[in-house]
C-alpha positions as CSV (number, residue, x, y, z in Angstrom):
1,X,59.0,-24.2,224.9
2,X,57.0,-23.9,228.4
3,X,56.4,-20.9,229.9
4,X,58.9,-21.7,232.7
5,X,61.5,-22.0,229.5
6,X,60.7,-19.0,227.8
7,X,61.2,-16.9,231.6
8,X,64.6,-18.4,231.8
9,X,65.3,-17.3,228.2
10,X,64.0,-14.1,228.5
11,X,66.7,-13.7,231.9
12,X,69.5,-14.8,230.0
13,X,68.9,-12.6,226.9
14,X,68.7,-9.9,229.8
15,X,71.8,-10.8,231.1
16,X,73.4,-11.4,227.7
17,X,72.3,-7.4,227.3
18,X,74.0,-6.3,230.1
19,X,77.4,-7.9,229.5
20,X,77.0,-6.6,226.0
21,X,76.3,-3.2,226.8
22,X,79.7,-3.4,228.9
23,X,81.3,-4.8,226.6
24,X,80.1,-1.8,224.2
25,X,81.3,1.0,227.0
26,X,84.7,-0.9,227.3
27,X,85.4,-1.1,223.7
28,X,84.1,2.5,223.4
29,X,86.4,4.2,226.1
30,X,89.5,2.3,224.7
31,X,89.2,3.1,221.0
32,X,87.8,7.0,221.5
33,X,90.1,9.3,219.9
34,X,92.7,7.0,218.9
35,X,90.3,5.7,215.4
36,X,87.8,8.1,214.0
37,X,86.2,5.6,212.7
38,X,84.1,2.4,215.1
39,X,82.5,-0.7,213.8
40,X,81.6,-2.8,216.2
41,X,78.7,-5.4,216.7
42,X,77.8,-6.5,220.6
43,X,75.8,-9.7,219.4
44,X,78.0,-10.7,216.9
45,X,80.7,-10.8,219.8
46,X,78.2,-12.8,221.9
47,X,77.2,-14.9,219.3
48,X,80.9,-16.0,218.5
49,X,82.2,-16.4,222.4
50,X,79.0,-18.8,222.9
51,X,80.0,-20.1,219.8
52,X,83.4,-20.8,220.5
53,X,82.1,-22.0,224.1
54,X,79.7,-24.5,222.8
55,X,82.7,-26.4,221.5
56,X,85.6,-25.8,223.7
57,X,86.8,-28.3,226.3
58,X,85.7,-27.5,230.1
59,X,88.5,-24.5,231.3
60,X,87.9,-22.3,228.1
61,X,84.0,-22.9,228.1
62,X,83.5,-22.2,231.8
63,X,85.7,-18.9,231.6
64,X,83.1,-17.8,228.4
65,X,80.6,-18.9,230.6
66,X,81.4,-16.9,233.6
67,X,82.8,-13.8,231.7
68,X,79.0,-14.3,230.0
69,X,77.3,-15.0,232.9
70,X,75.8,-18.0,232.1
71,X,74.9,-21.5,233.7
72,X,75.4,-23.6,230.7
73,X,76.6,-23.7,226.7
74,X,72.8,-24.9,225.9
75,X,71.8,-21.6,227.4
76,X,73.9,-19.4,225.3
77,X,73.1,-21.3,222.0
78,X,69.2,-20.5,223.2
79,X,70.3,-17.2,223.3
80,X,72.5,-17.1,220.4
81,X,69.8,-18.8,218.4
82,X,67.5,-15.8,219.2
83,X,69.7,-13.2,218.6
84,X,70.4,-14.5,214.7
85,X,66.7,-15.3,214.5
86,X,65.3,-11.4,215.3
87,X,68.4,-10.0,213.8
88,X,68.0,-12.2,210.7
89,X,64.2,-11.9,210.6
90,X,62.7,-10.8,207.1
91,X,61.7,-7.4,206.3
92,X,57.7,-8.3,206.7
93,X,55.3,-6.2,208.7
94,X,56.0,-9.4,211.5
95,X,59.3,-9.9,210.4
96,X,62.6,-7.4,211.6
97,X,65.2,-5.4,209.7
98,X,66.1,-6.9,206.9
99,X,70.4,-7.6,206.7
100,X,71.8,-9.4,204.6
101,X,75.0,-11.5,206.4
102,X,77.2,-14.5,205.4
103,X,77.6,-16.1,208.5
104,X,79.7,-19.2,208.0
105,X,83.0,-21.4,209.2
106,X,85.0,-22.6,206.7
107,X,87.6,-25.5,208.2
108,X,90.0,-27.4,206.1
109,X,89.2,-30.1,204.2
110,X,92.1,-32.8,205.8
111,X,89.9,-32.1,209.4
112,X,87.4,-34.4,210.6
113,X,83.9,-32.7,211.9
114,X,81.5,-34.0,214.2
115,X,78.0,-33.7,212.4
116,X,76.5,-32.2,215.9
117,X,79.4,-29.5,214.8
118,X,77.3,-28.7,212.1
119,X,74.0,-29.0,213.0
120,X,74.7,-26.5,215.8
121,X,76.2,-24.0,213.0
122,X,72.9,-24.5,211.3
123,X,70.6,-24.1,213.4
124,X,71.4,-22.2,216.5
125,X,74.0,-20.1,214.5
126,X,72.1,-20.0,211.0
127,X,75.8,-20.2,209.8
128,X,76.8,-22.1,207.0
129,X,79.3,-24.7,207.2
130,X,82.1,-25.3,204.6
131,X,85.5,-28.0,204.3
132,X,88.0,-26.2,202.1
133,X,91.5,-26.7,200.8
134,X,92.7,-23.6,202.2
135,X,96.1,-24.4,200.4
136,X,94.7,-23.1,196.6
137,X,90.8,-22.5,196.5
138,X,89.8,-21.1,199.7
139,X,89.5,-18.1,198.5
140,X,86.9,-19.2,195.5
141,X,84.5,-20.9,198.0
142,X,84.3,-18.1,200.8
143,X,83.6,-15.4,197.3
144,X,81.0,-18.5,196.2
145,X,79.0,-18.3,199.6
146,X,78.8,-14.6,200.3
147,X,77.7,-14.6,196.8
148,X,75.1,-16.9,197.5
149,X,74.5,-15.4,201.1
150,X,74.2,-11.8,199.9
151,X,73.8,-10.7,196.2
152,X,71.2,-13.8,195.6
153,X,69.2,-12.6,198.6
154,X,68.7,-9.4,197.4
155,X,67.7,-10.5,194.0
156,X,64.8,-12.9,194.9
């Protein structure tokens, strides 16, 4: 990545902080006093509407896109890829904060998927990527993977 690149990143994650800090003041001044309790991740949100962009058809992509502020669905999987890469990051002296997440998408087993599909999951997303019969063991493979997403991690 050039340096021009990594400037046009570093703009979009910029941007991508301001919508999410809105975001965070919306969400905020319509739940206060009527929960007493708020959990609520900004970058998750981010990472799932440029998910969700990244394969829609043109109208719903360019309305994440706008509501976003972005030029393109490549630019918010840049994004989205460096938002689970420091968030993800090992607990190392270089590394981040270590958290322990099962990101996935689990999609029924009768559906066809694009391999691109996946490779995005993987590797902008760090998501795993699962076909399921959602009709009787669904349940089983989603326990299975935070499981092995989670518990494992902690033990090696």
């Amino acid at each position: 990545m050039g340096a021009r690149d990594l400037q046009v990143l570093g703009e979009s994650v910029s941007y991508q902080n301001d919508n999410l800090w809105r975001l965070s003041k919306h969400v905020i001044a319509t739940t206060a006093g009527k929960t007493s309790n708020l959990v609520f991740s900004p970058a998750l949100i981010n990472v799932i509407l440029s998910f969700i962009a990244a394969n829609s058809p043109g109208a719903t992509a360019e309305k994440i896109l706008s509501l976003l502020h972005a030029s393109s669905t490549d630019e918010l999987n840049a994004v989205s890829s460096q938002i689970v890469t420091k968030v993800l990051a090992d607990s190392t002296a270089t590394g981040g904060p270590m958290i322990s997440a099962a990101n996935g998408v689990w999609i029924d087993k009768s559906l066809t998927v694009e391999q691109s599909f996946k490779n995005l999951l993987e590797t902008s997303y760090k998501a795993a990527f699962n076909q399921v019969d959602f009709r009787t063991k669904v349940s089983n493979s989603f326990n299975q993977t935070a499981y092995i997403h989670t518990y494992k991690k902690r033990k090696t």
